[in-house]
Every structure is written in C-alpha cells, then in structure tokens.
GUTIGU-190175 format. One record per residue: x, z, y of N, C-alpha, C in turn; residue number from 1. Coordinates in pm, whole numbers, plus 32768, in hexadecimal, padded with zeros to 4 digits. Atoms other than C-alpha are relative to their C-alpha. Layout:
N
n.c1; n.c3; n.c2; ca.c1; ca.c3; ca.c2; c.c1; c.c3; c.c2; resi
X; Z; Y; X; Z; Y; X; Z; Y; NUM
...
REM end
This chain:
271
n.c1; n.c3; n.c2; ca.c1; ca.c3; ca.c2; c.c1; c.c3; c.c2; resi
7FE5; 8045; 7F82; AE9C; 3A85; B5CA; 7FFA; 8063; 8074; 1
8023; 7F9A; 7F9E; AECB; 3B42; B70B; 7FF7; 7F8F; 806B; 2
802F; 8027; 7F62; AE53; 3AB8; B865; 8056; 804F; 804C; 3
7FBD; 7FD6; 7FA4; AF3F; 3AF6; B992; 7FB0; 7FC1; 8073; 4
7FF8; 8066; 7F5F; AF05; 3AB0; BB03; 807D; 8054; 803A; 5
7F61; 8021; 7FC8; B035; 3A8E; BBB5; 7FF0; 7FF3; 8086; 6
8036; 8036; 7F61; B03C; 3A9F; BD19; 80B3; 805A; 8048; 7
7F85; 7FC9; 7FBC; B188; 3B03; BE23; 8010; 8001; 8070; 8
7FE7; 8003; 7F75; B20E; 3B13; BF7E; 7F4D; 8009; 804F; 9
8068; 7FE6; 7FD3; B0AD; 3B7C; BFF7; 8001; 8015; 80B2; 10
7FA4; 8014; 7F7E; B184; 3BEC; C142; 7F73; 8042; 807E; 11
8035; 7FD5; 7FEC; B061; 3CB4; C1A3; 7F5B; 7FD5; 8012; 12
805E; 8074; 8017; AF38; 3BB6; C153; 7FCC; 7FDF; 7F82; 13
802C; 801E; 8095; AE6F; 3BE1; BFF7; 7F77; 7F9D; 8036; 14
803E; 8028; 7FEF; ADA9; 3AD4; C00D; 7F6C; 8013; 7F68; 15
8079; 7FBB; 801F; AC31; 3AED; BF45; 802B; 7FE3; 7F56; 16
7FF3; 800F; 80B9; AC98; 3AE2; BDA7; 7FC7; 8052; 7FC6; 17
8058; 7F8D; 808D; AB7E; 3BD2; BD44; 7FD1; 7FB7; 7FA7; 18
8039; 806F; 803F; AAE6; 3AAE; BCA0; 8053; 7FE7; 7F6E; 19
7F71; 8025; 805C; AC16; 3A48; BBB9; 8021; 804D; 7FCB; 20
7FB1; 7F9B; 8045; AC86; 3B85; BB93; 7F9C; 8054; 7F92; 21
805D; 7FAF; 8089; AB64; 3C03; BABF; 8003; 7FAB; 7F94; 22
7FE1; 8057; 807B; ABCC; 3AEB; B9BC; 8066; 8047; 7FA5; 23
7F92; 7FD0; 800B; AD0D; 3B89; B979; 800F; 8077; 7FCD; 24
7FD8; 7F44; 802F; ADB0; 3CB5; B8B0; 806C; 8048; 8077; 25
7FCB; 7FAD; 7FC5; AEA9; 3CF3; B992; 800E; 7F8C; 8084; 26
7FB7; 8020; 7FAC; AF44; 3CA9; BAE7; 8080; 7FF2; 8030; 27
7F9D; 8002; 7FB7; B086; 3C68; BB81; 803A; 7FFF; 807A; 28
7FEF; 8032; 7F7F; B117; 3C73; BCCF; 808A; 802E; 8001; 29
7F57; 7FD3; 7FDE; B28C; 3C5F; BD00; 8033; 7FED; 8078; 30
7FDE; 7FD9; 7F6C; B2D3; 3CD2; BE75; 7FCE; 7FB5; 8047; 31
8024; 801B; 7F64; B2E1; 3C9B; BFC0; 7F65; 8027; 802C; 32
8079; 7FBC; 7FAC; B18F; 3D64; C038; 7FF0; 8006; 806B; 33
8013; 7FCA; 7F83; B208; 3DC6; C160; 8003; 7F6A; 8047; 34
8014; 807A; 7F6A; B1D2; 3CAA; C2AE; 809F; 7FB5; 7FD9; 35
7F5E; 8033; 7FB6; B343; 3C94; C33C; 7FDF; 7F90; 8030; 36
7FF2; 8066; 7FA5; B2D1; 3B7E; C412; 8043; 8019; 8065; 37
7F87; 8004; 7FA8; B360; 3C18; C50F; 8095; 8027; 7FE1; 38
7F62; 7FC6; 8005; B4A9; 3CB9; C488; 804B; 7F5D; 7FC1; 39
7FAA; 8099; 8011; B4E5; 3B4B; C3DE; 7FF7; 7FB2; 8062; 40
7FF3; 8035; 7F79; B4D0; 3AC4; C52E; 806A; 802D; 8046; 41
7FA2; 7FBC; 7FD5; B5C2; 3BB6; C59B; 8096; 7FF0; 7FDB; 42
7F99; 7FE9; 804E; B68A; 3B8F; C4A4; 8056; 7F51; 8045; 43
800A; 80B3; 7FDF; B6A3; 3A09; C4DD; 8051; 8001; 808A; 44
7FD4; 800B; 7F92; B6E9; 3A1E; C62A; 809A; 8049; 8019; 45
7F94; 7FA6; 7FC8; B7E2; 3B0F; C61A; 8092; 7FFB; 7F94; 46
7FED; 803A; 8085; B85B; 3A7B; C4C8; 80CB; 8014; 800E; 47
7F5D; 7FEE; 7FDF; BA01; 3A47; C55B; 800E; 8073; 8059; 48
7FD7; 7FA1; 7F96; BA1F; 3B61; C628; 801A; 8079; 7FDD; 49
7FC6; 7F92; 8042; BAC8; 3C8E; C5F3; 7FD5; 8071; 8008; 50
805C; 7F8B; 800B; BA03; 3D7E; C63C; 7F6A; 7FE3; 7FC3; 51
80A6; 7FFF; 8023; B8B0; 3DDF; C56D; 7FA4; 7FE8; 801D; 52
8075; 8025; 7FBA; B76E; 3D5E; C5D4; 7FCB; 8088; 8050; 53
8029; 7F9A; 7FFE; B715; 3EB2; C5C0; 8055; 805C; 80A1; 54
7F98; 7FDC; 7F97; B84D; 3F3D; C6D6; 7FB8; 7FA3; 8082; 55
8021; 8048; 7F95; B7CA; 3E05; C7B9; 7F6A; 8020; 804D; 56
804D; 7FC1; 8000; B66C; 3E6E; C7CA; 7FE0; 80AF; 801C; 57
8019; 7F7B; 7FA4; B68D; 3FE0; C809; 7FE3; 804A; 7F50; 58
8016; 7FB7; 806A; B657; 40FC; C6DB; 7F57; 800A; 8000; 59
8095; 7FFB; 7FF2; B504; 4153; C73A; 7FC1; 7F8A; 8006; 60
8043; 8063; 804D; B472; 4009; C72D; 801C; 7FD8; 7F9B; 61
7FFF; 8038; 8074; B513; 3F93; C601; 7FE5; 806D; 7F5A; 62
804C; 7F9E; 804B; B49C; 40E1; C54F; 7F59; 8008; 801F; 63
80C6; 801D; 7FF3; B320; 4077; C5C8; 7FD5; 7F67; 7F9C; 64
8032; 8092; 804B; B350; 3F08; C52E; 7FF3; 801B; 7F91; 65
7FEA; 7FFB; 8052; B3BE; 3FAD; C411; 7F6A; 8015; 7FC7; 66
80A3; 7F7C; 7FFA; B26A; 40BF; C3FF; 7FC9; 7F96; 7FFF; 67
8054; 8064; 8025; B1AE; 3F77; C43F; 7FE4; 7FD8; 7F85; 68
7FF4; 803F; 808E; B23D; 3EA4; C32A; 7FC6; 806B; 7F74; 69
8014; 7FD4; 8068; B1FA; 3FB2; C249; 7F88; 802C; 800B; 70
808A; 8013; 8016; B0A4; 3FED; C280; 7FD0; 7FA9; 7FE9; 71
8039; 807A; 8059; B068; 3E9C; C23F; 8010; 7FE3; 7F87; 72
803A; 7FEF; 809D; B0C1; 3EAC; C0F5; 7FCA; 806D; 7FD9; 73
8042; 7FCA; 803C; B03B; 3FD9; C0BE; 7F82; 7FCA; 7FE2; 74
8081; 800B; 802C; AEFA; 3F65; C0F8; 8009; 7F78; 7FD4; 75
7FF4; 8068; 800C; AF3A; 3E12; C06B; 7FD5; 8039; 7F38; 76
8026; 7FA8; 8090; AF67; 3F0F; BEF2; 7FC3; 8020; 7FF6; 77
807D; 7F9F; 8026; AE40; 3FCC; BF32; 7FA2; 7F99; 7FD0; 78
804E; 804D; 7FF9; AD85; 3EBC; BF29; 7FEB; 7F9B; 7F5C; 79
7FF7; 801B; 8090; AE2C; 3E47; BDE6; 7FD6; 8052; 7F9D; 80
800B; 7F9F; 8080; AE11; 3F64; BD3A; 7F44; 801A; 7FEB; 81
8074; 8029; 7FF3; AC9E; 3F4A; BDAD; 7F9F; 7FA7; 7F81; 82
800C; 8043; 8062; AC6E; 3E1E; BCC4; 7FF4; 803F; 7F7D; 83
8026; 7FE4; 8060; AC4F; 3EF5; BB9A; 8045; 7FE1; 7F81; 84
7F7F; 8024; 8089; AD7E; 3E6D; BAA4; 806A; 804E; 8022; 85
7F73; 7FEF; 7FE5; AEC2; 3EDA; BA5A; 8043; 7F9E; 804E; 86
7FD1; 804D; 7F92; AF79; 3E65; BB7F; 80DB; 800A; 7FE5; 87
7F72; 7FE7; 8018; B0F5; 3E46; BB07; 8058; 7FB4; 806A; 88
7FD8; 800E; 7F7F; B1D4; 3E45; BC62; 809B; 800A; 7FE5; 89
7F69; 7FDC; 7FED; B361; 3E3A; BCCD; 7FF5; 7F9B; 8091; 90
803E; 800D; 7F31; B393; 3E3E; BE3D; 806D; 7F8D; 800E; 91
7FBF; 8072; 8011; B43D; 3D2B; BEC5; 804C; 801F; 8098; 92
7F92; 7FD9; 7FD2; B551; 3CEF; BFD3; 7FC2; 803C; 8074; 93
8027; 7FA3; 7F7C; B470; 3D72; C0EC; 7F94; 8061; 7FF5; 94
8042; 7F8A; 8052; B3D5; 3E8A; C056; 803B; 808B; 8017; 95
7F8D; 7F6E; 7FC0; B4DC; 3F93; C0C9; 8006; 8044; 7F61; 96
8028; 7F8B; 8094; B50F; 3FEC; BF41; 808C; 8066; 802F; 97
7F8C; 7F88; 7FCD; B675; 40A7; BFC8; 7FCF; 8061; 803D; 98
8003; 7F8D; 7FA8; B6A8; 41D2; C05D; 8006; 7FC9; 80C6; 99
7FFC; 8034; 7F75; B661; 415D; C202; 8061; 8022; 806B; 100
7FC7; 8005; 7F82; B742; 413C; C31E; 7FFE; 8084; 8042; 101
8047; 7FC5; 7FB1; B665; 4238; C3CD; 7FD7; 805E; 7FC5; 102
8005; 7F2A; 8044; B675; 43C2; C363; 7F70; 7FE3; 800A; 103
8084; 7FFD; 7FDE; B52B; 43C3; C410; 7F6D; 7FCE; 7F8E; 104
8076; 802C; 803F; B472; 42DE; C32B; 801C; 7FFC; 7F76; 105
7FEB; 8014; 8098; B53E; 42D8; C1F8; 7FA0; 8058; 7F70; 106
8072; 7FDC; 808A; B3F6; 438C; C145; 7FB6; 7FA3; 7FE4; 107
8051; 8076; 8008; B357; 425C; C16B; 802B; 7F88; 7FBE; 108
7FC4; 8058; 805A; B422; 41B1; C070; 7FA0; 7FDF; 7F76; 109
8043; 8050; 805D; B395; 40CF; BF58; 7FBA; 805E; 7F98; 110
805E; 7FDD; 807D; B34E; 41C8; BE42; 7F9A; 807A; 8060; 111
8060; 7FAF; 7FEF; B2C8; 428A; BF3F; 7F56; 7FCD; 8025; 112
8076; 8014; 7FE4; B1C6; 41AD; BFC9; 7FA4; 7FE3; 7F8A; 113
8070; 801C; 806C; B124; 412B; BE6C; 7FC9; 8081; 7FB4; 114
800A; 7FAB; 8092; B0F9; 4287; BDEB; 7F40; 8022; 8027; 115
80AB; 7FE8; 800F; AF82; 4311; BDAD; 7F99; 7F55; 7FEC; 116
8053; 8078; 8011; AF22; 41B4; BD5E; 802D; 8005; 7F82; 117
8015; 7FF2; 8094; AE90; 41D6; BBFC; 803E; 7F80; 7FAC; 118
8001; 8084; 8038; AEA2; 403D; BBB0; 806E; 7FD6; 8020; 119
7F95; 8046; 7FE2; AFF2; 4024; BC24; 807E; 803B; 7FBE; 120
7F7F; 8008; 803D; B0FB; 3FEE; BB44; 80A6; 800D; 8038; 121
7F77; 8037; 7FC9; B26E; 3FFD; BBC3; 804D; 7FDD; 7F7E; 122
7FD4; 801D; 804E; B307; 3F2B; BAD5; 80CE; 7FF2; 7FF2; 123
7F70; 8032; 7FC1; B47E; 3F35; BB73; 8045; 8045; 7FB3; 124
7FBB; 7FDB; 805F; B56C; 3F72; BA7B; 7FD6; 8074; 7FA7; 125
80AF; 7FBF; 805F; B44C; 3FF2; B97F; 801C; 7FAA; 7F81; 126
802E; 8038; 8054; B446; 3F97; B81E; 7F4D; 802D; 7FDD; 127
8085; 7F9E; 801A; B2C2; 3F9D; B7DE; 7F94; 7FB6; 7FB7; 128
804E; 8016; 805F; B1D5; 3F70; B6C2; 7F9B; 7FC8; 8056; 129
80AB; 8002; 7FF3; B09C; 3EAC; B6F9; 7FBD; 7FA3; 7F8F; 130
8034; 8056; 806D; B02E; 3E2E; B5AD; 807B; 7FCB; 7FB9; 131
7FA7; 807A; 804F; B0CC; 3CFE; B509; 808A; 7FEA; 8047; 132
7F8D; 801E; 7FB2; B1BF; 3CF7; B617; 8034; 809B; 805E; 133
7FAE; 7F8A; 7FC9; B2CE; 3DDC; B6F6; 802A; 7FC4; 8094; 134
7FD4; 801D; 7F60; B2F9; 3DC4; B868; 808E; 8020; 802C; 135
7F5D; 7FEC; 7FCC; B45F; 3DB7; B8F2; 7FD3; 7FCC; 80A2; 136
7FFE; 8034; 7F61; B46E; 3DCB; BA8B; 806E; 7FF3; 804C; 137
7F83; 7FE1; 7F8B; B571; 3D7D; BB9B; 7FBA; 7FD2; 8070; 138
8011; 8066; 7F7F; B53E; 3D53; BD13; 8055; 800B; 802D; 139
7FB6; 7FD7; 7F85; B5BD; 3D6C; BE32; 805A; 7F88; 8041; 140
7FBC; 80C2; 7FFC; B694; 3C07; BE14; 7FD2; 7FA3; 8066; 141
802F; 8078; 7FB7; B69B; 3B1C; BF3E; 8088; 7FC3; 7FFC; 142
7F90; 806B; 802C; B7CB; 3A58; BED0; 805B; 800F; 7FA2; 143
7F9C; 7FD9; 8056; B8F1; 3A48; BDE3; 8038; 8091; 7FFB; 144
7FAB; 7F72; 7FEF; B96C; 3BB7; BD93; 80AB; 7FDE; 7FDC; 145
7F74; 8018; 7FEF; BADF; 3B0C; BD72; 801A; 7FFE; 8056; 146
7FDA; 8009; 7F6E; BAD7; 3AF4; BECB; 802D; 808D; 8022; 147
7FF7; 7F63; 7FA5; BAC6; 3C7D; BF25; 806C; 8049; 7FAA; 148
7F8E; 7F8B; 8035; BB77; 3DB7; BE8F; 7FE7; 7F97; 7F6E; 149
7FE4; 801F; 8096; BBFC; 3D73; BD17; 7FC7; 809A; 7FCD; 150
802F; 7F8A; 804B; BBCA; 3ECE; BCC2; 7F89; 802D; 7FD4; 151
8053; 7FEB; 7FF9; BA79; 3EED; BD10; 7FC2; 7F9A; 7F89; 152
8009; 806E; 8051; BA47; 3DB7; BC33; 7FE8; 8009; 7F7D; 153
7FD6; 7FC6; 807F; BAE4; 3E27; BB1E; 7F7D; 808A; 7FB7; 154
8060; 7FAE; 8009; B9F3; 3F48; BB3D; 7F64; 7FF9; 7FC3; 155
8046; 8036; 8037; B8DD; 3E81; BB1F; 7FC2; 7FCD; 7F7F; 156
7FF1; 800B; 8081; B91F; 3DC5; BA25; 8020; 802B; 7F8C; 157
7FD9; 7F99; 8050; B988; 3EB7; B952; 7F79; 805C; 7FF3; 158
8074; 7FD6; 8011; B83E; 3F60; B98A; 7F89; 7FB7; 7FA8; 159
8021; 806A; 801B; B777; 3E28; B94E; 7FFD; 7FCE; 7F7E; 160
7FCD; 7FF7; 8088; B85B; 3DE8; B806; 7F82; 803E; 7FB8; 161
8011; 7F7D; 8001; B7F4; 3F3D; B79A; 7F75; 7FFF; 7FCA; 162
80BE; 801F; 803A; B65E; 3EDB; B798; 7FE8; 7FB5; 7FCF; 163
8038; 8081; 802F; B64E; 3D98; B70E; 805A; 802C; 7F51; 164
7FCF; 7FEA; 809A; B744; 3E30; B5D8; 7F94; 8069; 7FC7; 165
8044; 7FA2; 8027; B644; 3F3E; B5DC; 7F73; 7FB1; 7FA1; 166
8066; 8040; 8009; B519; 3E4C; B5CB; 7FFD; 7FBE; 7F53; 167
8015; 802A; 807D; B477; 3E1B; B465; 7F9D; 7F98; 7FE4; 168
8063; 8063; 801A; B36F; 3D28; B4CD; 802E; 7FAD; 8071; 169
8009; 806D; 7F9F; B346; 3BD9; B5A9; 801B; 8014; 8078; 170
7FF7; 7FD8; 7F5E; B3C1; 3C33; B70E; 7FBA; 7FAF; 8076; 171
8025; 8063; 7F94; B302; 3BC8; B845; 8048; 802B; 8051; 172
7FA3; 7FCC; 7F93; B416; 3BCE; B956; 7FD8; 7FE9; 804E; 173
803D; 7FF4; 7F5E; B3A4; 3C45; BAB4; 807B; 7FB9; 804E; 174
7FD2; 8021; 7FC1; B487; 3B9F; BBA4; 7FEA; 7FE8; 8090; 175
8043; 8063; 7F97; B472; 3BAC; BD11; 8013; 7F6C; 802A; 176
7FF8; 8089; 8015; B537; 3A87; BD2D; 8043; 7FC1; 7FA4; 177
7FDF; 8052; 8088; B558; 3944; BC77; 80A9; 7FF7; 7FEB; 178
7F5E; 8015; 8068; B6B0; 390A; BB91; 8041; 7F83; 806A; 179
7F9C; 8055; 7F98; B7DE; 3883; BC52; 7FC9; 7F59; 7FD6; 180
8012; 80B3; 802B; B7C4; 36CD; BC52; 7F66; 7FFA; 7FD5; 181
80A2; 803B; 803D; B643; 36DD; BBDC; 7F86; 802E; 8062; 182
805F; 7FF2; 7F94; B54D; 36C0; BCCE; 8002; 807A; 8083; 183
7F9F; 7FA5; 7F77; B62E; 3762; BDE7; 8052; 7FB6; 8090; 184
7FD4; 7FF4; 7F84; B67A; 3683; BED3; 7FB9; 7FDA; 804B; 185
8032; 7FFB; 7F96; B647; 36BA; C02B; 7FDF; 7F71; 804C; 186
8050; 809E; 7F94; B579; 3584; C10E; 7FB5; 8032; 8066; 187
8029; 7FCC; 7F56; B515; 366A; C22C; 807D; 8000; 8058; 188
7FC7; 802A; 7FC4; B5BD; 35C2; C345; 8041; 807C; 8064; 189
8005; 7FB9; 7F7F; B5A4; 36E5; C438; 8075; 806C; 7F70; 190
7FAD; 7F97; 8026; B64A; 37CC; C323; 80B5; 800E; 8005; 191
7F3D; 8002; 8010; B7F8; 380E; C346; 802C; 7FCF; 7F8C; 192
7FBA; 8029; 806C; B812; 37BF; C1DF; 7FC5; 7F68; 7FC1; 193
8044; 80A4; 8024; B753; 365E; C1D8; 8075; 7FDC; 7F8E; 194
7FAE; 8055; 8058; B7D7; 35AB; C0B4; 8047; 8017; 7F9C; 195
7FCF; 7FAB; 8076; B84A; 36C0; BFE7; 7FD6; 8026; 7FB9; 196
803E; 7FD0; 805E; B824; 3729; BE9F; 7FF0; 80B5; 8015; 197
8004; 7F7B; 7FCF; B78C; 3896; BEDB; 7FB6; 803E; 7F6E; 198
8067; 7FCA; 8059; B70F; 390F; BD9F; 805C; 8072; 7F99; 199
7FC6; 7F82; 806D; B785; 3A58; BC9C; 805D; 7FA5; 7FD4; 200
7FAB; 8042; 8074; B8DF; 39EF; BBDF; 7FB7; 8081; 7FAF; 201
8019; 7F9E; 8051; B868; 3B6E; BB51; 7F79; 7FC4; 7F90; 202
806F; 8033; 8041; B6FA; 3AEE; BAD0; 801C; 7F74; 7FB2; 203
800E; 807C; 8074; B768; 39AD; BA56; 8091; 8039; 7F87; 204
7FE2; 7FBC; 806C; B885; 3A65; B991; 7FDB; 8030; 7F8C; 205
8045; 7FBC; 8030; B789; 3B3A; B911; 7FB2; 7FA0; 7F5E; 206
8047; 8098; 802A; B6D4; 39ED; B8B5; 8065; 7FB7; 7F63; 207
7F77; 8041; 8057; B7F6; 3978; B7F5; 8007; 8032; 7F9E; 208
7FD5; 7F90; 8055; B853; 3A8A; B742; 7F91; 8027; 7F7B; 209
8059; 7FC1; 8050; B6FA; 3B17; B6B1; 7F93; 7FA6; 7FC4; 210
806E; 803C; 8004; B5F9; 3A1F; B6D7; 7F76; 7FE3; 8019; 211
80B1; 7FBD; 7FE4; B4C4; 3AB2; B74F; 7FCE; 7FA3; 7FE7; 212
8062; 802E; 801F; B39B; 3A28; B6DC; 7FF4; 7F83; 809A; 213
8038; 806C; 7F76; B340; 39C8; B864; 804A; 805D; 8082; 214
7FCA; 7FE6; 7F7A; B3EA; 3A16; B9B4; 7FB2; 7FD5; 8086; 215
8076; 7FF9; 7F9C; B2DA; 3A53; BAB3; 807F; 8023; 807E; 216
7F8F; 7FCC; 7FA1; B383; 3A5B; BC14; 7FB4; 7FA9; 809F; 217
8048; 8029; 7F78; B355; 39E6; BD94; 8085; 7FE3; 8045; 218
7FAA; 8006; 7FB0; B41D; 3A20; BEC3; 8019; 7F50; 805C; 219
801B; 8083; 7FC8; B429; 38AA; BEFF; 7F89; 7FB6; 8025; 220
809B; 8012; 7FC7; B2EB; 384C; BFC8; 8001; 7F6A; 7FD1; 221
7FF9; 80B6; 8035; B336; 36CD; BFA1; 802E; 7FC5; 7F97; 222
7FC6; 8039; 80A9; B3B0; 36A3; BE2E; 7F74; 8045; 7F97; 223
804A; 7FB8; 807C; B272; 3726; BD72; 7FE3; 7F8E; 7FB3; 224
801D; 805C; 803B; B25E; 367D; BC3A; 8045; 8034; 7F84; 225
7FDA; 7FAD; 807C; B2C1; 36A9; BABD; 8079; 7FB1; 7FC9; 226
7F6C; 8043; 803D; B421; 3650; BA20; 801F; 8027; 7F66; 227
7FCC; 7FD0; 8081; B4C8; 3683; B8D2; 8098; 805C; 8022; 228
7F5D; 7FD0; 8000; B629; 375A; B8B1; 802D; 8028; 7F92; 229
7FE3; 7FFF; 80DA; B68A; 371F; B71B; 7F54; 802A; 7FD2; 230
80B0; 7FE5; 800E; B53B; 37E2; B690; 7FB4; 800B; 8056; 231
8055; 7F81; 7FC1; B4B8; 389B; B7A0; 7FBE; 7F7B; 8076; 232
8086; 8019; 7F94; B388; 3808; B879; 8043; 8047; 808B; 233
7FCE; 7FA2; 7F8E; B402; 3863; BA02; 7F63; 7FBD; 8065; 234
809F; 7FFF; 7F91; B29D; 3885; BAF6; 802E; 800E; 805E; 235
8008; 7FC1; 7F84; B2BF; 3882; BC3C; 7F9D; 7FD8; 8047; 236
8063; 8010; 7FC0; B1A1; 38FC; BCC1; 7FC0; 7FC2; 8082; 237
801D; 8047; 7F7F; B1C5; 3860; BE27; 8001; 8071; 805B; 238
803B; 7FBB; 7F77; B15A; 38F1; BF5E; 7F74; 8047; 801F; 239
80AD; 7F9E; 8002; B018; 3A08; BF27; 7FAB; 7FE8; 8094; 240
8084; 7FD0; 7F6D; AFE2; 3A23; C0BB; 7FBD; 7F74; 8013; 241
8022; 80A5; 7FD2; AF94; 3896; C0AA; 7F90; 8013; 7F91; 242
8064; 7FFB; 806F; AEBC; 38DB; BF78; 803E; 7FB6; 7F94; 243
7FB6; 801D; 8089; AF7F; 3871; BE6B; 8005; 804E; 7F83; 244
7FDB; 7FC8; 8069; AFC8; 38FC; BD22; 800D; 7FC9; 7F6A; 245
7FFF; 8036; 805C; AFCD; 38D2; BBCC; 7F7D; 8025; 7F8E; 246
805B; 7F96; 8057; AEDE; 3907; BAB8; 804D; 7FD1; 7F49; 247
7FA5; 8028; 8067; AF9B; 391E; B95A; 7FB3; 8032; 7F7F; 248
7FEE; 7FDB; 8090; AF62; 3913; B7EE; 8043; 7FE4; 7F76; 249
7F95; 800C; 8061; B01B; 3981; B707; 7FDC; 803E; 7F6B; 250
8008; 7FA6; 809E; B048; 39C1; B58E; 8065; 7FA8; 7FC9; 251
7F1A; 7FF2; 8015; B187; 39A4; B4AD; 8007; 7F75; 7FCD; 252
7FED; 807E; 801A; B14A; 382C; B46A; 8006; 7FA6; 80A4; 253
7FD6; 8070; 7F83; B120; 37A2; B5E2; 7FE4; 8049; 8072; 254
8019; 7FC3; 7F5E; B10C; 37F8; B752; 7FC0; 7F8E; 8032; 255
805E; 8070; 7FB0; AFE2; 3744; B804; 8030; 8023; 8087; 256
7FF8; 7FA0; 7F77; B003; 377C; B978; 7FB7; 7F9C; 8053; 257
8066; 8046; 7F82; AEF8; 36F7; BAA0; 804B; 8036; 807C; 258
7FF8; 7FD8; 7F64; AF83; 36F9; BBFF; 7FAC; 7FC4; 8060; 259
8073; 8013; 7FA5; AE9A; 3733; BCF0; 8087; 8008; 80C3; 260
7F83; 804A; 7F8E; AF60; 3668; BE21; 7F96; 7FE8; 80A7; 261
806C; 8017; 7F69; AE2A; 3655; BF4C; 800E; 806C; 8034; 262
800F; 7FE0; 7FC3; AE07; 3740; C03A; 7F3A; 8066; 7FE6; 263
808D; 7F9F; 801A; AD00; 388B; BFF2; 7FD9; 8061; 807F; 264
7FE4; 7F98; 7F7F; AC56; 395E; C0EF; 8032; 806D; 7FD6; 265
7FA5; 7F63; 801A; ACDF; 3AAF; C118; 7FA5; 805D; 8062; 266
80AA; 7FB7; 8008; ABD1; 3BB0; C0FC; 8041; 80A2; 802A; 267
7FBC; 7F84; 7FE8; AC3D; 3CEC; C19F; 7F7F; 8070; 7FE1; 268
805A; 7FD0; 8008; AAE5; 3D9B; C135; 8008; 8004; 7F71; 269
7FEA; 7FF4; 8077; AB62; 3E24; BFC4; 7FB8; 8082; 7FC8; 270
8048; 7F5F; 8049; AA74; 3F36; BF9D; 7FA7; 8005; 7FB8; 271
REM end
C-alpha cells in the first residue's frame, strides 16, 4: 500500500500539514506555488484588450510582480521540502515553467527556482520509479491544449505517449489540471470563462489511452473532488491555500481517497 497526500494551487499559502504528512510515504503537489493574485487580477481586467497586461503596467513593475510571485513559491517549496518526504512536483500555469518575457529575470525560471531542494522531485515529463508504482508528470495546463498552437501539442503528446509506453508498472499521473468535461467547469462568476469547460483535452487523452492507475491533479479551486475516466481514479485535490487536499490510498486492488474540504491554518513557521 502506499500513502499519498495530495495537495495543489497553494498560490503562495502552505497551510500547516506537518501533522498528516508524517503518515504518508510520499507527497504530491501539482503547481501553482507562486501567488499571482495580483497578475490574475491584471490579467482579468485587462482580459479583451490588446495590449499585454504587462505593456499596460510599465516593464519595470511587471518584472517586480513577477520577482514577487516567485518568491512566493519559492518559499512556499522550501517549506515543502522541509516536511521530510519525497515531495513529487510539476509547476503549474503560474509558475513561469517557460523561458520569461523578461531577459532580466529569465534565470528565475521554474527549474531554476526548485533546484538545491533535496525533497523535491520535478516530476514533469519524468518517468520515475518509486516502488510498486511509476510517476508520469505534466503541468503547466490551464485549459484545453486544442485551443493553442497544434504543433506544440503534438509535441506533447508525443512526449507523454513516449512515458506511459515506457512505463512497466501502475502509473500515478501528475496532472496540473483536471481532464477536459471532468471536474472542469468553471462557476467563478467574476472569471471571463464562467461556464466553460476548462480542463486538459491532453491529460484526459492520456487518461484514455493508458489508464493510469490514478490521476492526481488541481488547477480548479472549486471542483475538488474524485471522478472515474474508464479505469483510472481522477483526484482533484482542490484548493491547498484554503487548506484542502487530499489524502490517498492506494494499492493495485482499490484507491481510498479522504478529502480534507475545511479550511487549515497556514503556518508560516516551518523550521
């Protein structure tokens, strides 16, 4: 049997799971570290307009929001990796996993900030042993990838393919977000895409295709909860900075899963 905790969109807010987490063999956290309260505010507002949030705002401030946001997840990881488990990670859509906008800061990109953290896994397009089972990761996903480039797509998936044909044991699929139609649509009023289905066509492909054991995933603050998609178990952990998560167990006859749905404090004193 292995013990998971499951936790996501943290958004710069680990709330207190030392408790829980010493139950557990491993951890999970599939993106979003960094804040972006303000750049998704920005974004929002500026949502039809043809110029970048970033152009409207000025270079130099929107290269400080950035430096912000990303110290907040940094220290949002340290804190995980703190905890003392394997911490298996894939950054999520506001995580800056690309190369940045901004010459200036583009060292401060995703693989650069998790590095020297012992307990932290990057599981993002990773096949990786841990026992009885094999980790497969994707992030980065905040809506259908049919929508954007095809090429890039193709790319993907073709990568993706690639690990799950590799995979000789049970796959747990990282996902930042949940599989197109399953616990994806949007009911935040204030958001541009109210009412839409916003979730991976890539991950639920994936889903389709291979089977994973279980499809751990987030991105949707207001859909946490557990679904079926043919075999595969789909988690979504919820909303971490609210205190949410999941706690999972698994072994090759069933998937238990507890969601913890109240509201935890958030303990910024991880030393």
């Amino acid at each position: 049997m292995l013990k998971i905790l499951a936790i996501s969109d943290l958004h710069g807010k680990l709330p207190d799971i030392r408790k829980v987490a010493k139950g557990v063999d491993i951890i999970v956290s599939v993106g979003d570290f960094c804040s972006a309260t303000k750049l998704r505010a920005l974004e929002f507002r500026y949502w039809n307009n043809r110029r970048h949030w970033s152009e409207i705002v000025g270079t130099k401030k929107a290269q400080q929001l950035i430096l912000d946001d990303i110290d907040s997840g940094r220290e949002v990881l340290v804190k995980l990796n703190k905890l003392g488990k394997p911490v298996f990670v894939v950054p999520g859509n506001v995580d800056y996993p690309d190369t940045l906008s901004f010459a200036k800061i583009a060292k401060y990109r995703w693989d650069r900030y998790i590095s020297q953290l012992h307990n932290i896994v990057d599981a993002e397009f990773s096949l990786i042993d841990i026992g009885e089972y094999q980790v497969i990761g994707y992030g980065r996903s905040s809506g259908p990838e049919k929508l954007g480039d095809k090429t890039v797509r193709k790319m993907i998936v073709k990568a993706l393919a690639s690990l799950f044909r590799r995979a000789k044991k049970p796959v747990i699929f990282l996902s930042h977000n949940v599989p197109y139609k399953l616990l994806d649509k949007i009911s935040m009023k204030s958001s541009p895409s109210y009412g839409e289905h916003s979730g991976s066509d890539i991950a639920r492909e994936m889903i389709e295709r291979f089977s994973p054991a279980v499809c751990i995933c987030g991105h949707m603050h207001e859909t946490q909860g557990v679904a079926k998609l043919g075999k595969t178990t789909v988690i979504n952990a919820g909303c971490g900075m609210m205190g949410q998560y999941a706690a999972i167990r698994l072994d090759k006859k069933n998937v238990k899963v507890y969601l913890q749905r109240k509201e935890l404090k958030t303990n910024q004193d991880y030393n």
